[in-house]
N, C-alpha and C positions, 0 to 999 in steps of 0.2 A: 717536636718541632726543633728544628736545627738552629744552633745559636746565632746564626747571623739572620732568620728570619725572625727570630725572637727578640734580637736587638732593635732590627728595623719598626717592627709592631710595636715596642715597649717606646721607641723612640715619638714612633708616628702618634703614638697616645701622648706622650709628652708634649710634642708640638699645637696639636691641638686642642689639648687642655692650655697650654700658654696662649695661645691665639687667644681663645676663648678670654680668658683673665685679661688677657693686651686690652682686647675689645671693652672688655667691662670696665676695665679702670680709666679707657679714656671716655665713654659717655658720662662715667661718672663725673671727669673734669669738668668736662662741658654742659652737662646739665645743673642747673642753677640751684634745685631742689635737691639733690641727690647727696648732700653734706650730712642730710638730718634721714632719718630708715624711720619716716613716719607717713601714716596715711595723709595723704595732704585733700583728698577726698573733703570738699566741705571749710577747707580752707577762706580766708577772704583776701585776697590781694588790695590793696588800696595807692592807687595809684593816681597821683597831685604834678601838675605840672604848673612850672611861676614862669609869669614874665616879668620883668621888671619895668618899672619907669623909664622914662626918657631923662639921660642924661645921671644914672648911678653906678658910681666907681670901681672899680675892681677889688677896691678897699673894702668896699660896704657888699659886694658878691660875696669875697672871701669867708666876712664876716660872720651871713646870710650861711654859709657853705657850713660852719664852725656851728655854726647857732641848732642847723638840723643835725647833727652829727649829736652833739649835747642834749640836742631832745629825744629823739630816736633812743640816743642810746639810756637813755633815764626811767622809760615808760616797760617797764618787764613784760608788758603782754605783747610785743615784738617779737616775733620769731626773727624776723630777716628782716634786713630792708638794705636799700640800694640808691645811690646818689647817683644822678644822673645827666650830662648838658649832651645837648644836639651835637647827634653823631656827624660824622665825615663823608656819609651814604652820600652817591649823587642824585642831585635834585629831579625829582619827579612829581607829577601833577599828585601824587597821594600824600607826599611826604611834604608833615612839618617840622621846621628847624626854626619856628620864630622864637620859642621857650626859651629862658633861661637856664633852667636846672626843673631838673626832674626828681620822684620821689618813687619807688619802690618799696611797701612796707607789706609785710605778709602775720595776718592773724592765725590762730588757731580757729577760730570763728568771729561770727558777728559781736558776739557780745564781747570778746578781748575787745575787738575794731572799737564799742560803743565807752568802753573804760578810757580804751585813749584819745579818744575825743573830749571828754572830759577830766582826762589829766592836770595837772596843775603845772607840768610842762609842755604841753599843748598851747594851753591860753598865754604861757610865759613865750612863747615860739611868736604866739600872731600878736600880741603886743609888745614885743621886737622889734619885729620884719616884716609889720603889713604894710608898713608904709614906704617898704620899696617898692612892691610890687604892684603894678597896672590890673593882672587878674592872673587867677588861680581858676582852674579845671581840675575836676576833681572824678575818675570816672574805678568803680568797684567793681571788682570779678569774684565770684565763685568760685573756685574751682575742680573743675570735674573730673 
């Protein structure tokens, strides 16, 4: 093979092995699970969303904001979790934005999920900050 078809071939493998790698290191940013190289098969997402009362502070939000962040981060059978207030999407007949702040929390399985509900930073969490909140929706995934 002549060296200048040898360069282009050695080249053209370089390039698309870079591609390739580009490709994988940006789904890896964007995918939310992709931090951790574990089977998430079986996983439990747990996922809480608050309203607050009529007429509570930005002060007592903040607060409310600080309070999850200190719970969350206290209860070790957490794998991930995620703070969350209604996005900037525009308004459509599916989508709600009435929530206050959202919660994202991801188990290893049911029974971590079952520990940190009875955590001792759990109950320290709702006898805090239940008393800003109107209601709490609380909906669990799987997943697959």
């Amino acid at each position: 093979m002549n060296p200048r078809r040898k360069f282009i071939k050695s080249t053209s493998l370089l390039v698309a092995a870079a591609g390739t790698f580009g490709y994988h290191v940006a789904y890896t940013k964007n995918n939310m699970y992709s931090n951790k190289s574990v089977n998430k098969k079986g996983m439990l997402q747990h996922n809480v969303y608050f309203w607050f009362k009529e007429g509570v502070s930005e002060k007592d939000k903040k607060g409310f904001e600080n309070g999850l962040k200190k719970f969350l981060g206290a209860v070790k059978e957490v794998q991930e979790y995620e703070i969350g207030i209604p996005a900037g999407t525009p308004d459509r007949e599916v989508v709600d934005k009435s929530f206050g702040y959202s919660i994202f929390v991801r188990f290893k399985n049911v029974d971590d999920h079952n520990v940190y509900q009875k955590h001792t930073a759990h109950d320290e969490f709702i006898n805090n900050f239940s008393g800003l909140w109107a209601r709490v929706l609380v909906m669990d995934s799987e997943i697959m």
